[in-house]
Structures are given as structure tokens and as C-alpha cells.
C-alpha positions as CSV (number, residue, x, y, z in Angstrom):
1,X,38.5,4.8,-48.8
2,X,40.0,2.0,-47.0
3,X,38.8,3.6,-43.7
4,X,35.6,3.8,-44.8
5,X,35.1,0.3,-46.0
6,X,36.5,-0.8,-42.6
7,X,33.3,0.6,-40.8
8,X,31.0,-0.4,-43.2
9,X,32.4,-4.3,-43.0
10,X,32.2,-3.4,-39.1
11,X,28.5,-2.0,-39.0
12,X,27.8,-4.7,-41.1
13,X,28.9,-7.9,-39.2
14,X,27.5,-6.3,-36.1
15,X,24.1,-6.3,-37.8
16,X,24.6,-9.6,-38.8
17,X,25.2,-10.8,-35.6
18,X,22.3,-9.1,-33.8
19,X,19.7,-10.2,-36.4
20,X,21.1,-13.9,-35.9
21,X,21.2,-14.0,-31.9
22,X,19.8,-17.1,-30.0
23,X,17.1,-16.7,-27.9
24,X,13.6,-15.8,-27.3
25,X,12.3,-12.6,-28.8
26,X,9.8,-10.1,-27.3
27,X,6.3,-11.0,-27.4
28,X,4.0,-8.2,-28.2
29,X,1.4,-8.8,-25.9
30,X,-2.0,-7.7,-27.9
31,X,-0.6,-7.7,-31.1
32,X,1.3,-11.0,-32.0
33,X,-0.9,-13.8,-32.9
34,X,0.0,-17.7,-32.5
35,X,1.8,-19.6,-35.1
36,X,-0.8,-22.3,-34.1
37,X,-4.1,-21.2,-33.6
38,X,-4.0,-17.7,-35.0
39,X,-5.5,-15.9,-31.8
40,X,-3.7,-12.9,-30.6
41,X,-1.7,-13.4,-27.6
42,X,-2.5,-11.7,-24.9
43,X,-2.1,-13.8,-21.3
44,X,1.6,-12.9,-20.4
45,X,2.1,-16.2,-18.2
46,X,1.5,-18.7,-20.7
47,X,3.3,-17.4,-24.2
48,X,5.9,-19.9,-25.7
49,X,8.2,-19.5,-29.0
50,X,10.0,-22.2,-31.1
51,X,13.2,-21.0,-32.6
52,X,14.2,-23.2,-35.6
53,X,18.0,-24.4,-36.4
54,X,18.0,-21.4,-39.0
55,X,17.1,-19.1,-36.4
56,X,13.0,-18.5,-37.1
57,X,11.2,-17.1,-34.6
58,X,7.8,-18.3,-34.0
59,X,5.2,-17.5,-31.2
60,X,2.4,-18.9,-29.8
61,X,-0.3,-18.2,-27.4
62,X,0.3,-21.4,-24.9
63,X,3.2,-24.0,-24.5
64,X,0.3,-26.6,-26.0
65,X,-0.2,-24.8,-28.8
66,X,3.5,-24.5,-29.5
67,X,3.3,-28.8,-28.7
68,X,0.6,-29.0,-31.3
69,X,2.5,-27.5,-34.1
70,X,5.6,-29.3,-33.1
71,X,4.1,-32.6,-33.3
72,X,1.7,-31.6,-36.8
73,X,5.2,-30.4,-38.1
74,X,7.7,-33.2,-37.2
75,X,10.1,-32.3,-40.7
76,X,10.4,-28.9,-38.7
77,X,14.4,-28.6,-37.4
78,X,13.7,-27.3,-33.9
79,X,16.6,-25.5,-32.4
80,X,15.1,-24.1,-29.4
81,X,12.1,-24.2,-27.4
82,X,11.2,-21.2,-24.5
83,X,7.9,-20.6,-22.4
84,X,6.6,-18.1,-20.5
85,X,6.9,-18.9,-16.7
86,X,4.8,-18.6,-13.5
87,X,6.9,-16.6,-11.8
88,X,7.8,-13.5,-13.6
89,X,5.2,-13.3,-16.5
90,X,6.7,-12.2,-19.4
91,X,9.8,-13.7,-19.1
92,X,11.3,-17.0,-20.9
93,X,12.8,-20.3,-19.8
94,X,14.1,-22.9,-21.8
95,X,11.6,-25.6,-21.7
96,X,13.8,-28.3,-20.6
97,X,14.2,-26.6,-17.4
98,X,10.8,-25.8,-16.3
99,X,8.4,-28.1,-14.9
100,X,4.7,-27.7,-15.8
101,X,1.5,-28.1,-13.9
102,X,-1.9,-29.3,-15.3
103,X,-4.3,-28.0,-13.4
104,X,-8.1,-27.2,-13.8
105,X,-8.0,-24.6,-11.1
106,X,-5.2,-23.3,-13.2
107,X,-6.5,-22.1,-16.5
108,X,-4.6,-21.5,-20.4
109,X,-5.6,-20.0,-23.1
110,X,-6.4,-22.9,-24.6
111,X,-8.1,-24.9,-22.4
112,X,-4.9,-28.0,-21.1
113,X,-5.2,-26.1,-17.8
114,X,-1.4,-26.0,-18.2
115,X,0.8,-23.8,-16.5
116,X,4.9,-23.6,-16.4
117,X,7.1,-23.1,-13.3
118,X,10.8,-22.1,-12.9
119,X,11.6,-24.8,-10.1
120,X,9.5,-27.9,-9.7
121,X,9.6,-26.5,-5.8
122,X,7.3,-23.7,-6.9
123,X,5.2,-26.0,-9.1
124,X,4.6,-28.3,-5.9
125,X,3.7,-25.1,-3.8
126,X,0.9,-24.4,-6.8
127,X,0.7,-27.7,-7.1
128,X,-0.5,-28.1,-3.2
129,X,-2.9,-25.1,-3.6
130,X,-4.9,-25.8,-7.0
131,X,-4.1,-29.7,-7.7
132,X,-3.4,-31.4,-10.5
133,X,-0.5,-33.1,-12.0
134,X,3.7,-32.1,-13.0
135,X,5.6,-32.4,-15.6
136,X,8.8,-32.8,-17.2
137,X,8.9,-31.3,-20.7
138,X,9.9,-34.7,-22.3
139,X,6.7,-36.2,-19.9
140,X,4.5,-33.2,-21.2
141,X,5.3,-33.8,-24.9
142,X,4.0,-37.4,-24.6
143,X,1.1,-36.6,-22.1
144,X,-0.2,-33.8,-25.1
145,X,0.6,-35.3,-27.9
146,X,-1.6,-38.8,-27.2
């Protein structure tokens, strides 16, 4: 009996610990809809998720979407932020590192022209190509939410 509660505890704390890992989930591209404006996300370069300080997941359709509810929902206790990067669509960086590109021979989803770059070197090689202005994510949050 003892043996058997062992595994159970075990089973149990590894669920536990799975269910409550950091990080950004998988976007289902076509299916998931923005926490923000409700469309269905579908471009796989501009995606971005908030994870709160209890460990809620939510997704949105462009980094200024995700800005727009962060600034509309300043009681929200945000523990993380990722977006979906240039580079290798589909995949995540934390926001603080990434630089990001406004651009309007760049387009989003939703129309800020705004794009997000692994290295601000590969945001200047865009940068040189299409125009337009970087960012930091501290200088983004204040350029978008004015």
C-alpha cells in the first residue's frame, strides 16, 4: 500500500510541475483567437502571449494587441511577456530581449506595421531594406501606448 501511494504522490507532483512550467505555450495557429481582439491567429511571425504571476496563459494575435490589453488592464500581475520573432516564426523570445521594427513596408495583423527581431543587428538589416523606426520594449510600450 505504501508502495503504491509512493507513485501516486510521484505521478502527482510531476503533473503538478508540468502544468505550472514558465514559459510560452504553443500557439495553435488557425485555431487560437487573441485575448485582445478576438480574431483567430493565424500570421506565425507576429503572435505574442502574456503569462501572469499565477501562471495564466494568454495569447494574442500581435505584440500590439498583447500592449493594448496590458495597458487597458494595468491591476493585471504580469509575470512574463514573449513574442513571436522575425527570424524563426513560430518561435518565442522574451520581449525584453528583442528589438522591434515599425515599419509600413512591414505589415501586422493589426495594422502598427510592427515587427520583432532576435538581435537589433537583424532589425537594422530589415530596418535598411523596408525603413522605419526600432525599438526597445520599454521604448515600444510608451511609443504604443500614447
Amino acid at each position: 500500500m505504501k508502495t503504491r501511494f509512493k507513485i501516486c504522490f510521484v505521478f502527482f507532483t510531476l503533473f503538478i510541475m508540468i502544468g505550472c512550467s514558465n514559459g510560452p505555450k504553443e500557439i495553435d495557429y488557425g485555431n487560437d483567437g487573441c485575448h485582445f481582439c478576438k480574431m483567430t491567429i493565424v500570421d506565425k511571425i507576429h503572435g505574442a502571449q502574456l503569462i501572469t504571476d499565477k501562471g495564466k496563459v494568454f495569447k494574442f494575435d500581435a505584440t500590439e494587441c498583447m500592449v493594448n490589453y496590458m495597458t487597458a488592464t494595468k491591476e493585471l500581475k504580469v509575470a512574463e511577456v514573449f513574442t513571436n520573432y522575425y527570424e524563426a516564426p513560430t518561435a518565442f523570445i522574451a520581449t525584453q530581449d528583442a528589438t522591434f521594427l515599425i515599419s509600413e513596408n512591414l505589415p501586422s495583423p493589426m495594422g502598427a506595421n510592427l515587427t520583432s527581431f532576435q538581435s537589433k543587428e537583424n532589425a537594422a538589416k530589415i530596418q535598411s531594406e523596408k525603413e522605419g523606426v526600432l525599438y526597445t520594449w520599454e521604448e515600444l510600450k510608451i511609443y504604443l501606448s500614447n
